[in-house]
C-alpha positions in Angstrom: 96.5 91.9 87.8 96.5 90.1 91.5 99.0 92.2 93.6 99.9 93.2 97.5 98.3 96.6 98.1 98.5 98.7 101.1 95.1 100.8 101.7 95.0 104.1 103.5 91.9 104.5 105.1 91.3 108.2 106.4 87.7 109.6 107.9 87.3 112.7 106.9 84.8 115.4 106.2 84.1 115.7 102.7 85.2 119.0 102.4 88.8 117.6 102.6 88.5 114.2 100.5 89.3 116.1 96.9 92.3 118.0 98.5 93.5 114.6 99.9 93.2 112.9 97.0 95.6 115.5 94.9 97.9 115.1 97.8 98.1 111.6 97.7 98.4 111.3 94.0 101.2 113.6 94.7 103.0 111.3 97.2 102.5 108.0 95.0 99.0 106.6 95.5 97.2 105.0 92.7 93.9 104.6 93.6 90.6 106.1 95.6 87.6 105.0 96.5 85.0 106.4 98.8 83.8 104.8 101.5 81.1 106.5 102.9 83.1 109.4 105.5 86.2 106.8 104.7 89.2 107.7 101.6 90.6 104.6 100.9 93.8 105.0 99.0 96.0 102.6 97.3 99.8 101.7 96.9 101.4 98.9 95.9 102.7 97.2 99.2 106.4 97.0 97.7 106.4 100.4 97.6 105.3 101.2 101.2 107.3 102.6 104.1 106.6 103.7 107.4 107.6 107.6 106.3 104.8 107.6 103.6 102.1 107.1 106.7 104.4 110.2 108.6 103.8 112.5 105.4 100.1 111.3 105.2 99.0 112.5 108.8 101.6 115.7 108.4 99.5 116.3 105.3 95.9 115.7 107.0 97.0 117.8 109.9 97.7 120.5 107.5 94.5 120.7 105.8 92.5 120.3 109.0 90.4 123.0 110.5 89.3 122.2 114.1 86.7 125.0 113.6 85.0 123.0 111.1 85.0 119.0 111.8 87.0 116.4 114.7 90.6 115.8 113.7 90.5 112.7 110.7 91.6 109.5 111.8 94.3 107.3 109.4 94.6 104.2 109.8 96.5 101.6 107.0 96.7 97.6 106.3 98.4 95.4 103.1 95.5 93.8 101.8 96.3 90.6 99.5 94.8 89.3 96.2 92.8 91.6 94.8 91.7 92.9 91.3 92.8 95.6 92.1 91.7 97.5 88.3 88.3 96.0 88.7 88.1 97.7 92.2 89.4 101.3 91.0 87.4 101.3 87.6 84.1 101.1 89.4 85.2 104.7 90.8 85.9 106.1 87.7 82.9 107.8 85.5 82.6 110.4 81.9 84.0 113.7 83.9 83.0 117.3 82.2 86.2 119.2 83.0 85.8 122.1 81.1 82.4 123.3 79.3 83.7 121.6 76.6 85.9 118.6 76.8 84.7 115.8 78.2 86.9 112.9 79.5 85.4 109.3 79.6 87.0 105.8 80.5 87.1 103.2 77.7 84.4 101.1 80.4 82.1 103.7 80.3 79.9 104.7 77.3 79.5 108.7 76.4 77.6 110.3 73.8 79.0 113.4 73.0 77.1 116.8 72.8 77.3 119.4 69.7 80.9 121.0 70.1 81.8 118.8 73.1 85.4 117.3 72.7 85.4 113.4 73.8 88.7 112.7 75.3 88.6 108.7 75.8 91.5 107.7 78.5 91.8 104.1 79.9 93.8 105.3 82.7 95.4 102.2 83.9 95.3 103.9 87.7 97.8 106.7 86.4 97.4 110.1 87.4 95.3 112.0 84.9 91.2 111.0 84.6 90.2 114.8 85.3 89.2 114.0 88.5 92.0 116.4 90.1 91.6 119.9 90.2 95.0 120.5 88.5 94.1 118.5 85.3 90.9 120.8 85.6 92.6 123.9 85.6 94.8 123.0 82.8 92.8 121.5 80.4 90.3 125.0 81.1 93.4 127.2 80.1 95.0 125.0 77.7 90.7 125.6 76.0 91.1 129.6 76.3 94.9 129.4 74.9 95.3 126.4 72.5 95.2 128.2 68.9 95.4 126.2 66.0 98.8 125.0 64.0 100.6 125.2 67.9 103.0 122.9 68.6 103.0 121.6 72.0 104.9 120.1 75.0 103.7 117.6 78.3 105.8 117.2 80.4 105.2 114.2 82.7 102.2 113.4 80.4 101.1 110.5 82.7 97.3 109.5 80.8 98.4 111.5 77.4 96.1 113.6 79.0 97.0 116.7 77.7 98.9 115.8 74.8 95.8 114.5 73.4 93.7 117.4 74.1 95.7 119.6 72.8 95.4 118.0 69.5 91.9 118.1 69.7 91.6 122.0 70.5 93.6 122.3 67.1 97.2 121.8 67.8 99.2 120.9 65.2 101.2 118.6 66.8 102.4 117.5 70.5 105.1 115.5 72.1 104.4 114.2 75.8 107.1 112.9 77.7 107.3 110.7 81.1 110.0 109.6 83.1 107.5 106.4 84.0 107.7 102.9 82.0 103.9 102.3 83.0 102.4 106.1 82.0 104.7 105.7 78.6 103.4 103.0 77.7 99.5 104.0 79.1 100.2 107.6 77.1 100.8 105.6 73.4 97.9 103.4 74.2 95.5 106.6 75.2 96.8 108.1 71.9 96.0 105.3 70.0 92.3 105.1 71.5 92.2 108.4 70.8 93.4 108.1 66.9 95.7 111.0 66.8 99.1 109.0 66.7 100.1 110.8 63.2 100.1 114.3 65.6 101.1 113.1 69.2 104.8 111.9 69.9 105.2 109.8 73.3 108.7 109.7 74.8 110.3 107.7 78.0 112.6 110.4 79.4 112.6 113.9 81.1 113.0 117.4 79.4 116.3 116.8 78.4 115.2 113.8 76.1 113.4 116.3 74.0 115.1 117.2 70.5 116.3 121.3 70.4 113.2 122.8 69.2 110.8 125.6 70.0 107.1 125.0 71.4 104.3 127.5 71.1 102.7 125.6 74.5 104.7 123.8 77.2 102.4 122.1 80.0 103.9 120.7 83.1 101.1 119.3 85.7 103.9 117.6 88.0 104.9 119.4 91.5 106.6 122.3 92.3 109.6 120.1 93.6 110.1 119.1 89.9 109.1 122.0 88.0 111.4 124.5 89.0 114.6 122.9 88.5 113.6 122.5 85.1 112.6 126.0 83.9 115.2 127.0 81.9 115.0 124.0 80.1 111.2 124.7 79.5 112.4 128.6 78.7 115.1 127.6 76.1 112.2 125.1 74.7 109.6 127.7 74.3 108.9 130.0 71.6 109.5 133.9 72.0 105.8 134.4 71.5 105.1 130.9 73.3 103.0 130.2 76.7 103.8 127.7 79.4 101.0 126.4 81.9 102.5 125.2 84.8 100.3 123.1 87.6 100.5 120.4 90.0 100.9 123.7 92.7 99.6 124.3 95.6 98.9 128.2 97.0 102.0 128.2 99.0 103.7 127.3 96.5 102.8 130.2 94.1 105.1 132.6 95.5 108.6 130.3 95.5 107.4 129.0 92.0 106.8 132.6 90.8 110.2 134.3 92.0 111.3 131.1 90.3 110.1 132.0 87.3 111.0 135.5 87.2 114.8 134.2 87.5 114.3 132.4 83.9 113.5 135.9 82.5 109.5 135.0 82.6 106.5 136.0 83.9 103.0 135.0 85.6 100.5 136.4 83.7 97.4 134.4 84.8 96.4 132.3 88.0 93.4 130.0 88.2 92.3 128.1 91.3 90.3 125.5 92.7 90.2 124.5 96.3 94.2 124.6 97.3 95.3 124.1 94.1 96.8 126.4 91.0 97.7 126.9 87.7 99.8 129.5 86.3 99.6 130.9 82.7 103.0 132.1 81.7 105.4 133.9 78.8 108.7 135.6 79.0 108.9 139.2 80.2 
């Protein structure tokens, strides 16, 4: 596909590149790339405005430590004409994200190990490769929790991601669900690739397009600005023995999201972390 982009370039130390790139996923950027002590990020240029480049420098002025390395320097441009898939898939290798599960583009050949679980995703530049540290943390708890016979929820299922894994950590069956034309349509292909289409169900919606029933496992890797207005919609969906693992979260958000919780008659009864970012294991009280 030949389109407009508009690049983000920011120098930065590379202690802050994988907390940038969550961010940015986070904001609407599609695609990274390393160039040497330069992130280059990726939007499509009809999407661009001038308060996207504002929340980019709030956000590396945030994470900057002037103990530690010279303030980063962001810079943008539209670039024209470019294969812009053929750029990003370069980027883009197999990624162990647990001990166990292994996620691989369809470009790149993997072999897997005894008791490793191949999860092949062509990602399409959607949000969920494993290369952020909140598909990490999920896909680690969803490993420890994911019994078999569960039934299971995604919400904003993006890749399929964890829909699919689910299945393959011996759920019974899972529905994923994303408010985004391009992910639902990336999510039926992934499931496809993946040949679990009899067990995974792929909706274009929100939470409220999913049929009354109860879920032994709801996972939400969104933002916090999405996820807590829909708690008690993931409560009422969840069974009374169920879990939810919530992510997309940033430490300060852990204590809004918590209280937030607690409101919908749950609780937090695990954390995991990497770098800035959370997960939160969670049942009713």
């Amino acid at each position: 596909m030949m389109q407009a982009y508009t690049e983000v370039a920011i120098r930065a130390d590379e202690h802050l590149k994988e907390q940038l790139i969550g961010i940015l996923s986070q904001l609407g950027f599609e695609g990274f790339w390393e160039d040497g002590p330069t992130l280059r990020s990726y939007m499509s240029a009809d999407r661009w405005k001038a308060s996207i480049l504002a929340e980019v420098e709030r956000v590396v002025k945030m994470l900057h430590h002037p103990s530690m390395s010279p303030m980063p320097t962001v810079s943008f441009t539209t670039i024209e004409n470019r294969n812009w898939n053929d750029e990003w898939e370069k980027t883009i290798h197999p990624i162990h994200v647990t001990d166990r599960i292994v996620i691989a583009p369809t470009w790149q050949k993997y072999t897997p190990q005894p008791n490793e679980i191949l999860i092949t995703i062509d990602p399409k530049m959607s949000f969920g490769t494993g290369y952020h540290e909140t598909t990490r943390l999920v896909l680690q708890l969803m490993q420890q929790y994911v019994r078999p016979g569960m039934t299971l929820l995604d919400l904003g299922t993006g890749t399929g991601i964890l829909a699919i894994s689910g299945i393959k950590l011996g759920a019974a069956s899972a529905v994923g669900v994303d408010n985004d034309a391009w992910a639902f349509e990336n999510a039926l292909e992934n499931v496809k690739l993946n040949h679990v289409e009899q067990k995974v169900q792929i909706l274009l919606g929100d939470v409220s397009s999913v049929a009354a029933r109860r879920f032994d496992l709801i996972a939400a890797n969104i933002q916090r600005s999405v996820i807590e207005p829909m708690l008690p919609q993931m409560y009422a969906l969840l069974a009374s023995n169920g879990i939810m693992i919530l992510s997309g979260l940033l430490l300060e958000d852990q204590l809004p999201i918590t209280r937030a919780i607690l409101s919908c008659g749950g609780t937090v009864a695990k954390t995991a972390q990497e770098n800035e970012w959370i997960a939160l294991l969670c049942t009713r009280t």
